[in-house]
HTML snippet that shows the backbone in 3Dmol.js (N, CA, C, O; Angstrom):
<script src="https://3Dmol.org/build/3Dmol-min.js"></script>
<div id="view" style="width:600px;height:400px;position:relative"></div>
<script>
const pdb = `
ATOM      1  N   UNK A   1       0.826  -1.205   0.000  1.00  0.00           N
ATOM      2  CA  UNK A   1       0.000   0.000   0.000  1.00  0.00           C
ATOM      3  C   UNK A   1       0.860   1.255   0.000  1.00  0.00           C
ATOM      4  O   UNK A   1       0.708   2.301  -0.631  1.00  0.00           O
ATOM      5  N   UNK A   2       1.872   0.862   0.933  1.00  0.00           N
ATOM      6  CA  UNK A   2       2.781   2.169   0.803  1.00  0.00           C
ATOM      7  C   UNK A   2       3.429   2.420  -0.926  1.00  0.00           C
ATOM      8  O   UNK A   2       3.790   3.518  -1.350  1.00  0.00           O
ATOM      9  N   UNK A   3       3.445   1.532  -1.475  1.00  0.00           N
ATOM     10  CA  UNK A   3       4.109   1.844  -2.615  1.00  0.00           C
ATOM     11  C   UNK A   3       3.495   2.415  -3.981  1.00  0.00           C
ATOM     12  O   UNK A   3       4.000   3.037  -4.915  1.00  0.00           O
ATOM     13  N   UNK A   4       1.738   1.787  -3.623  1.00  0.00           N
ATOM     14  CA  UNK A   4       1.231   3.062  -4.049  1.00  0.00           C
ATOM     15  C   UNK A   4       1.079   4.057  -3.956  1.00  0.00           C
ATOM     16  O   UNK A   4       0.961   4.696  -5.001  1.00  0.00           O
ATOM     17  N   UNK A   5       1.001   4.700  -2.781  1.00  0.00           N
ATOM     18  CA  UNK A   5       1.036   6.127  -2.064  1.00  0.00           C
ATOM     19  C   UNK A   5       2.416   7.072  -2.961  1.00  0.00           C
ATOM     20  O   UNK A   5       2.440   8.088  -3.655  1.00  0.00           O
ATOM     21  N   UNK A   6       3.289   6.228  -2.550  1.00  0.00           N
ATOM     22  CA  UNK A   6       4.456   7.047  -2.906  1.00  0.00           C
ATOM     23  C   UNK A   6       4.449   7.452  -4.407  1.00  0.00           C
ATOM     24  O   UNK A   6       4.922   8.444  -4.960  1.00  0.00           O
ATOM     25  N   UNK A   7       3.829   6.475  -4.854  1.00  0.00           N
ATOM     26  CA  UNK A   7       4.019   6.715  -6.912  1.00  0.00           C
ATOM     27  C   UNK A   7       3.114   7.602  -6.873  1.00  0.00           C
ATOM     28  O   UNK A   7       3.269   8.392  -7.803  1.00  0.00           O
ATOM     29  N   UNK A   8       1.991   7.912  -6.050  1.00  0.00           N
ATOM     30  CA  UNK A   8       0.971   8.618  -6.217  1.00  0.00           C
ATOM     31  C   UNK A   8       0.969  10.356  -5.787  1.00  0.00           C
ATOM     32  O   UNK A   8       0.329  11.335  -6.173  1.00  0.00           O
ATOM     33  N   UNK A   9       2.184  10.083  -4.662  1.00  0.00           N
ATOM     34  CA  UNK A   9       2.654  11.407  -4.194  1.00  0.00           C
ATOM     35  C   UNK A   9       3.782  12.182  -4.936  1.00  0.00           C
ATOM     36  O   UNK A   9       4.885  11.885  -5.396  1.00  0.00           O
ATOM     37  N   UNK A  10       3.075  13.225  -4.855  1.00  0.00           N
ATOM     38  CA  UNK A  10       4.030  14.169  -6.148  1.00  0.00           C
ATOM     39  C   UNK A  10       5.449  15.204  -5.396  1.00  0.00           C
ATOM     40  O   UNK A  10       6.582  15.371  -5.847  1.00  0.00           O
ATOM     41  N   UNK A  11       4.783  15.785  -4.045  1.00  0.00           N
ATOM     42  CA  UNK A  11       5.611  16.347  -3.493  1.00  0.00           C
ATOM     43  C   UNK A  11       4.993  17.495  -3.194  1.00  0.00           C
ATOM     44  O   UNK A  11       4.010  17.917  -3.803  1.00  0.00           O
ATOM     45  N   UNK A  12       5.536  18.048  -2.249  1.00  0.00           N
ATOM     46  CA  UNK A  12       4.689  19.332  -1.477  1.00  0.00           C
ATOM     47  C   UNK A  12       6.181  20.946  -2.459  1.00  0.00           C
ATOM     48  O   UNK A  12       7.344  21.347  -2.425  1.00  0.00           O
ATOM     49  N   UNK A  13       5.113  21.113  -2.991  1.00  0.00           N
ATOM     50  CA  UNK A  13       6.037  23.013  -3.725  1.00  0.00           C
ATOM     51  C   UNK A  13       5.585  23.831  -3.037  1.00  0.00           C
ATOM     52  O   UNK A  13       4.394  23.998  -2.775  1.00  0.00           O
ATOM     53  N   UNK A  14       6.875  24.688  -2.510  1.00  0.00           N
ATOM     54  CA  UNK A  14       6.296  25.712  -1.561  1.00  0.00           C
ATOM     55  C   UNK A  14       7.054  26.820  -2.714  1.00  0.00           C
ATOM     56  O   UNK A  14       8.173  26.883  -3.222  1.00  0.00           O
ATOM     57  N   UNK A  15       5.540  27.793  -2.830  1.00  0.00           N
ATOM     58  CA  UNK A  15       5.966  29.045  -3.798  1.00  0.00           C
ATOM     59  C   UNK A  15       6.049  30.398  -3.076  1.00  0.00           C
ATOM     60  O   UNK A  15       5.187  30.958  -2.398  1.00  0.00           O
ATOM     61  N   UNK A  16       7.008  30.697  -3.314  1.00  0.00           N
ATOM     62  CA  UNK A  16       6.898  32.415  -2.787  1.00  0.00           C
ATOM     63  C   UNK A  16       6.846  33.541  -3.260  1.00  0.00           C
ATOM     64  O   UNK A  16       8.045  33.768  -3.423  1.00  0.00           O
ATOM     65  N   UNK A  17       6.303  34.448  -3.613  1.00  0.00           N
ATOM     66  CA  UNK A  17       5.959  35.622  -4.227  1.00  0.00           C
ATOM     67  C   UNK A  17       5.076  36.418  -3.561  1.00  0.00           C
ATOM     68  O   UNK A  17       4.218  36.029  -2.768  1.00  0.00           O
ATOM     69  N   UNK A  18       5.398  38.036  -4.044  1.00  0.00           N
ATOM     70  CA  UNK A  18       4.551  39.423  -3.154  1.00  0.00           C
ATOM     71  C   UNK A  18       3.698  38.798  -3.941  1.00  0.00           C
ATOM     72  O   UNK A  18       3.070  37.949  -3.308  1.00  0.00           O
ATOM     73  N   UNK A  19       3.313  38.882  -5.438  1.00  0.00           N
ATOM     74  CA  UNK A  19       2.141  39.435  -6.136  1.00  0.00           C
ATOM     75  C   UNK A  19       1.311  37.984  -6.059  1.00  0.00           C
ATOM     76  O   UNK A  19       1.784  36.877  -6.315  1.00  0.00           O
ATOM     77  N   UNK A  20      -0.104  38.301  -5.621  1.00  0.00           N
ATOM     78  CA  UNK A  20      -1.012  37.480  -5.511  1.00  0.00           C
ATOM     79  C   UNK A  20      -1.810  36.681  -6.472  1.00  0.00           C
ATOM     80  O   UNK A  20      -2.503  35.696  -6.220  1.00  0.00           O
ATOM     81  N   UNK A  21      -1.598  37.278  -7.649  1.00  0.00           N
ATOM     82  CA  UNK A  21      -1.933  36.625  -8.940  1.00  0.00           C
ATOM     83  C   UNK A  21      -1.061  35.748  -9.157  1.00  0.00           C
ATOM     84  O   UNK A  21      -1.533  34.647  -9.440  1.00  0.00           O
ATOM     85  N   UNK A  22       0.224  35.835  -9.128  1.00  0.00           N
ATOM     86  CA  UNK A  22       1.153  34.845  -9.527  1.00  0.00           C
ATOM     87  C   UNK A  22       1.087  33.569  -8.739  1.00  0.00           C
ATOM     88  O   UNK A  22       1.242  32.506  -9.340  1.00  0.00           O
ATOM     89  N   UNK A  23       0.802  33.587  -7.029  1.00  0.00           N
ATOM     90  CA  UNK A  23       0.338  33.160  -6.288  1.00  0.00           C
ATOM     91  C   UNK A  23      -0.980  32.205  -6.368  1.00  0.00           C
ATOM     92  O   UNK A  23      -0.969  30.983  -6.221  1.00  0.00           O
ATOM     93  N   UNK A  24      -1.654  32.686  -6.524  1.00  0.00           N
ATOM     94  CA  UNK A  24      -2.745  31.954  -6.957  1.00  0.00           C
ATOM     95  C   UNK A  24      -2.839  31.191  -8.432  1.00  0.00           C
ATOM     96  O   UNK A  24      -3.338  30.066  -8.396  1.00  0.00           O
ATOM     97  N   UNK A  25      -2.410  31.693  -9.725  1.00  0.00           N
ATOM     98  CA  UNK A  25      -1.762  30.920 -10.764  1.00  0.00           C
ATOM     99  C   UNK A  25      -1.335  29.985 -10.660  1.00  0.00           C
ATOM    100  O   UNK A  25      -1.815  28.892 -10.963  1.00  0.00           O
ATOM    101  N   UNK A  26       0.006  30.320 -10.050  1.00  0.00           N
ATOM    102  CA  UNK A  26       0.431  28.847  -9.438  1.00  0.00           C
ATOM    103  C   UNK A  26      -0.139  27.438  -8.602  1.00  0.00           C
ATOM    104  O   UNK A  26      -0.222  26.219  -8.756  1.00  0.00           O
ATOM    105  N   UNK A  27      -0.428  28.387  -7.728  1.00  0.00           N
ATOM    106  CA  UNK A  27      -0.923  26.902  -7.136  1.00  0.00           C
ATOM    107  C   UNK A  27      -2.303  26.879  -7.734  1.00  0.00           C
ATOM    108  O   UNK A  27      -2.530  27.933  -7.141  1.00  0.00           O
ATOM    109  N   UNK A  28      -2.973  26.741  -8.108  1.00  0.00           N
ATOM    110  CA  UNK A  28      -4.045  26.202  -9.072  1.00  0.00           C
ATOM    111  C   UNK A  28      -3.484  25.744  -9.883  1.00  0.00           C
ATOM    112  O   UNK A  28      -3.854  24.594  -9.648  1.00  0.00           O
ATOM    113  N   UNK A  29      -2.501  25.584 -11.172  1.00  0.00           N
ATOM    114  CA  UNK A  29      -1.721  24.794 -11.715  1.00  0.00           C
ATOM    115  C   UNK A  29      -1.494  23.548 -11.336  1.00  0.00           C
ATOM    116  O   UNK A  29      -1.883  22.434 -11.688  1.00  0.00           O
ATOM    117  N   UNK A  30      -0.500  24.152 -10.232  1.00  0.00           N
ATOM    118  CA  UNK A  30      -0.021  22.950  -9.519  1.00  0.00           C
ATOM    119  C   UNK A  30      -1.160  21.672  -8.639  1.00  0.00           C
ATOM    120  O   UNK A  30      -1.280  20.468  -8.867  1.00  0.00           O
ATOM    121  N   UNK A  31      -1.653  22.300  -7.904  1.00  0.00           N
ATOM    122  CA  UNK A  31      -2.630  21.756  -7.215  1.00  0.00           C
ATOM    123  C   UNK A  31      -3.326  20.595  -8.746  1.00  0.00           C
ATOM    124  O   UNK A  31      -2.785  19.531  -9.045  1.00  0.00           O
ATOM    125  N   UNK A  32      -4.338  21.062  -9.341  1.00  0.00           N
ATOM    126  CA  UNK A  32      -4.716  20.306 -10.603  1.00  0.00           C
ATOM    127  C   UNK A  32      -3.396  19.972 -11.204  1.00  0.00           C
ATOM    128  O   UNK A  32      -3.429  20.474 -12.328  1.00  0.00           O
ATOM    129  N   UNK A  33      -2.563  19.542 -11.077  1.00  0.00           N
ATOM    130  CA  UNK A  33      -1.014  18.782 -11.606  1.00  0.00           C
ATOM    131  C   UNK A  33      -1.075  17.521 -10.191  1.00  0.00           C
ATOM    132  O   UNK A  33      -0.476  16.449 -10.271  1.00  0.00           O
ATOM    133  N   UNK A  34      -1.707  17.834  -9.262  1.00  0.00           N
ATOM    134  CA  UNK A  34      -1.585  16.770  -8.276  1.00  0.00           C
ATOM    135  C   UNK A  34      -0.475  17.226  -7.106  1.00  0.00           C
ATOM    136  O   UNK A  34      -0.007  16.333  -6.400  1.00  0.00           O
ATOM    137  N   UNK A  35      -0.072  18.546  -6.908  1.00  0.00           N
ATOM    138  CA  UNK A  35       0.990  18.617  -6.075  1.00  0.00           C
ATOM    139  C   UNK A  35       0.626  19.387  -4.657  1.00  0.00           C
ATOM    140  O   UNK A  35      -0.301  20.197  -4.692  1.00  0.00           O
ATOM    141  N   UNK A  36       1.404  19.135  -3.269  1.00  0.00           N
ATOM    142  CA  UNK A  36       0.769  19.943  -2.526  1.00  0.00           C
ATOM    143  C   UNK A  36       1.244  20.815  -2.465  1.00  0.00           C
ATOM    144  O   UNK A  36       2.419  20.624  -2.155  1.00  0.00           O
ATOM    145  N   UNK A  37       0.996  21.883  -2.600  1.00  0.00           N
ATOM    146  CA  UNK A  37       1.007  23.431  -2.525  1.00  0.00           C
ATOM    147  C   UNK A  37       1.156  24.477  -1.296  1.00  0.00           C
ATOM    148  O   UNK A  37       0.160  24.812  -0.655  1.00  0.00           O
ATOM    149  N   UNK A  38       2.084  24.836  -1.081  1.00  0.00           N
ATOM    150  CA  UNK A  38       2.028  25.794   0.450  1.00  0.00           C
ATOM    151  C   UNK A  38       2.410  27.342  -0.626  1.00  0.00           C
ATOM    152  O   UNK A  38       3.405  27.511  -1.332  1.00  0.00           O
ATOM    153  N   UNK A  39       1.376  28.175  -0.439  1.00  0.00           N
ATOM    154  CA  UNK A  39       1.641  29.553  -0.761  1.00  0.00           C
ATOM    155  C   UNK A  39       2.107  30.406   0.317  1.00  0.00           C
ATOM    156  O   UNK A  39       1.451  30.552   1.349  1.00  0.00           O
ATOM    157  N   UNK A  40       3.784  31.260   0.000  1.00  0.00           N
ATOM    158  CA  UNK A  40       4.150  32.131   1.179  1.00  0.00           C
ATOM    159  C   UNK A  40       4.074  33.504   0.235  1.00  0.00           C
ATOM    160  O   UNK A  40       4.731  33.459  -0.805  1.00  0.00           O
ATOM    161  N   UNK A  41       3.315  34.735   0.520  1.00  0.00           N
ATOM    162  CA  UNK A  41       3.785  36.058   0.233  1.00  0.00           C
ATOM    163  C   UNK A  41       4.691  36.641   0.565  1.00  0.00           C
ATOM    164  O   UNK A  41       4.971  37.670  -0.051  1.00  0.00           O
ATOM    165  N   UNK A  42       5.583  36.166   1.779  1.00  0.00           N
ATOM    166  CA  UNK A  42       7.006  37.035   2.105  1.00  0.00           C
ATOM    167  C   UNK A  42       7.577  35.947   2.620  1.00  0.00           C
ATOM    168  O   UNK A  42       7.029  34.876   2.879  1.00  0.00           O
ATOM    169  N   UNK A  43       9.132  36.370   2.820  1.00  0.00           N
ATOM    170  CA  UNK A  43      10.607  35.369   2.835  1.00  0.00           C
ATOM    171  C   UNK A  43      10.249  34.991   4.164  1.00  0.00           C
ATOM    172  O   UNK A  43      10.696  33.915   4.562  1.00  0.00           O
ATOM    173  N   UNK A  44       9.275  35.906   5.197  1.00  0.00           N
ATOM    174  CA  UNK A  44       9.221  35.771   6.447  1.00  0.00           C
ATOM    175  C   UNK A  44       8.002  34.499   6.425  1.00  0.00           C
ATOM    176  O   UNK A  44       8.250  33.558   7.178  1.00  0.00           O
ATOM    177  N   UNK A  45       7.041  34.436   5.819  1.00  0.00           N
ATOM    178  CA  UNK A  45       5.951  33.391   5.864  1.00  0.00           C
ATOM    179  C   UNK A  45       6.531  32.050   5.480  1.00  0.00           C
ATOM    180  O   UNK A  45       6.107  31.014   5.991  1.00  0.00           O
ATOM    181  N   UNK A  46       7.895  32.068   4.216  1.00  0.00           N
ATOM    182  CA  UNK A  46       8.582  30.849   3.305  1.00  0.00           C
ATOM    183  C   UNK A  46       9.295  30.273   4.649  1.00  0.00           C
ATOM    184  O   UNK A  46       9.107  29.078   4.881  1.00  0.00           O
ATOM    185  N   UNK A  47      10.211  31.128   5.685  1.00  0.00           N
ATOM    186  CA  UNK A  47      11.040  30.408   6.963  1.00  0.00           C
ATOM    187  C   UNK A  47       9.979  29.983   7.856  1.00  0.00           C
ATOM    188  O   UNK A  47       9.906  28.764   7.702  1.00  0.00           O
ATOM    189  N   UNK A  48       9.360  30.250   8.470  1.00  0.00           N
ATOM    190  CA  UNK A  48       8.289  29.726   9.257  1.00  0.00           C
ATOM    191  C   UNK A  48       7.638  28.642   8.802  1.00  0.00           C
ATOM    192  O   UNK A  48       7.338  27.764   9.611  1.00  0.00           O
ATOM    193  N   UNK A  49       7.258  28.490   7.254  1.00  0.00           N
ATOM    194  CA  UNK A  49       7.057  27.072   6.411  1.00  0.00           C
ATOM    195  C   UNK A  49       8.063  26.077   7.097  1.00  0.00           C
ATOM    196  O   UNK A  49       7.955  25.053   7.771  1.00  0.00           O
ATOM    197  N   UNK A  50       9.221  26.948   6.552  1.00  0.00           N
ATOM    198  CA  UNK A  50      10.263  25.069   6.458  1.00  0.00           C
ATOM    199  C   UNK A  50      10.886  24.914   7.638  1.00  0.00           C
ATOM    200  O   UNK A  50      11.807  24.100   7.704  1.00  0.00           O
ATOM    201  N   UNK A  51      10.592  25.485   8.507  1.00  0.00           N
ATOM    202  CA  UNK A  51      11.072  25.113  10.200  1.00  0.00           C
ATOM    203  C   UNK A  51      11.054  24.250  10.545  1.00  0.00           C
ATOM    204  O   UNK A  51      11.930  23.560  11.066  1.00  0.00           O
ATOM    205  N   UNK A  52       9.597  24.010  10.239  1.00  0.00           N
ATOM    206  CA  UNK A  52       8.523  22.489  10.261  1.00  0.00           C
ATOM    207  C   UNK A  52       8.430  21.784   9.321  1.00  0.00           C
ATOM    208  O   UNK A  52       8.208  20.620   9.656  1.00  0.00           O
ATOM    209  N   UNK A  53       8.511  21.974   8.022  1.00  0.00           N
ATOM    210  CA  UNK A  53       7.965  21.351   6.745  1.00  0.00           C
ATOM    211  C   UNK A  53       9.444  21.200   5.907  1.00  0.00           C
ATOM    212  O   UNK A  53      10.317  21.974   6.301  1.00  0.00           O
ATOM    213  N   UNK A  54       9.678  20.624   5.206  1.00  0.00           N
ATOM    214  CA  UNK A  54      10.685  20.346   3.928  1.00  0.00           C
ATOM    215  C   UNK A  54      10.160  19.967   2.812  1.00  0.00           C
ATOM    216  O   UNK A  54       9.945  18.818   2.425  1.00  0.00           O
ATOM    217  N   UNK A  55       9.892  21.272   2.136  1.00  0.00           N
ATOM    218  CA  UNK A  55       9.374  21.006   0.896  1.00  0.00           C
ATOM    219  C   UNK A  55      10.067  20.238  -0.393  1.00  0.00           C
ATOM    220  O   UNK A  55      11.289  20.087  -0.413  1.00  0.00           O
ATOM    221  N   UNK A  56       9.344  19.824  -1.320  1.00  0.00           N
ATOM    222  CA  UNK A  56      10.444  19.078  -2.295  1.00  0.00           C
ATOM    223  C   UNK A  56      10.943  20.038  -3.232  1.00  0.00           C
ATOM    224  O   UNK A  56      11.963  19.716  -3.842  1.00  0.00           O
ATOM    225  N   UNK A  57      10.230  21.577  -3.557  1.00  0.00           N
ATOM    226  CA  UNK A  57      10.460  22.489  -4.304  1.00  0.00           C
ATOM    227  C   UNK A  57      10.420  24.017  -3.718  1.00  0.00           C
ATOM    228  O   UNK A  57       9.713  24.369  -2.774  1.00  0.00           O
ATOM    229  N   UNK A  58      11.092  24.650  -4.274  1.00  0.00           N
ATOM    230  CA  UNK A  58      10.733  25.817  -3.484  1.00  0.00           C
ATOM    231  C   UNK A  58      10.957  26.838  -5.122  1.00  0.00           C
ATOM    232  O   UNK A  58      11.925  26.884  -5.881  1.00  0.00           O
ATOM    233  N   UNK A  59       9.675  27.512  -5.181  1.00  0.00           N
ATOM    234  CA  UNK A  59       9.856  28.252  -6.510  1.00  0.00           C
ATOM    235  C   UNK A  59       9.754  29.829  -5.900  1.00  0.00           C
ATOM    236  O   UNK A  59       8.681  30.268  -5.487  1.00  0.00           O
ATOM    237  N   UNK A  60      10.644  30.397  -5.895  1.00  0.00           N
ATOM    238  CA  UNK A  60      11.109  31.942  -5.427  1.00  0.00           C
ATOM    239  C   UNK A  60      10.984  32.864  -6.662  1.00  0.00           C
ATOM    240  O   UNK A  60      11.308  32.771  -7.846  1.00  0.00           O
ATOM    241  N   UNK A  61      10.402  33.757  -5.919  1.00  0.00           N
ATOM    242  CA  UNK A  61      10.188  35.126  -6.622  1.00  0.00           C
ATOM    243  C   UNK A  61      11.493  35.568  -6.176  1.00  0.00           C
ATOM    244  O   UNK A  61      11.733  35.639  -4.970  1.00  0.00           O
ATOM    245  N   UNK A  62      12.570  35.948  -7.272  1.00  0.00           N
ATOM    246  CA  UNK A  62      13.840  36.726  -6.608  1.00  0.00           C
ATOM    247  C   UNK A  62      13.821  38.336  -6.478  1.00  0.00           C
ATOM    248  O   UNK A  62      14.647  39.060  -5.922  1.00  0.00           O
ATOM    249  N   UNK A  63      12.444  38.732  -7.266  1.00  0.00           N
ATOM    250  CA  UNK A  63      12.571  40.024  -6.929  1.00  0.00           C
ATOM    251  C   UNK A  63      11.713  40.669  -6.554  1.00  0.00           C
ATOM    252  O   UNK A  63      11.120  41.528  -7.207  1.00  0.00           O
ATOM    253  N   UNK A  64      11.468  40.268  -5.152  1.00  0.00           N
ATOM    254  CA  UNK A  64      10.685  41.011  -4.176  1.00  0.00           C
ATOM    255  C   UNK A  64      10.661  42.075  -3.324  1.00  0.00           C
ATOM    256  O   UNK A  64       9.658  42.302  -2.648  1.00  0.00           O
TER     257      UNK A  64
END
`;
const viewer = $3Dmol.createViewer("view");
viewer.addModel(pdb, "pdb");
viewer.setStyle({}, {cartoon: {color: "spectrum"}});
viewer.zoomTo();
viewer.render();
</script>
């Protein structure tokens, strides 16, 4: 059972960006792609994510 799970699990993307459209774009994409999705608007919301969490992706807005 576990080995379905795993083929089935895609990986948690944590995206970060100010602008909220891009934000929401994304993870609606992603999400309907099958992935779990953590949306951060600032670098301060993205560290507080991975304190706790280790995402498999991290897609950064570099110019915020």
């Amino acid at each position: 059972m576990n080995a379905v799970k795993n083929l089935l699990d895609k990986g948690t993307i944590l995206i970060v960006d100010d602008t909220p459209d891009n934000l929401n774009l994304l993870s609606n994409i992603l999400l309907k792609a099958g992935y779990k999705v953590h949306p951060a608007s600032s670098s301060k919301l993205a560290l507080t994510f991975i304190q706790s969490n280790l995402p498999d992706l991290i897609l950064l807005d570099i110019m915020m």
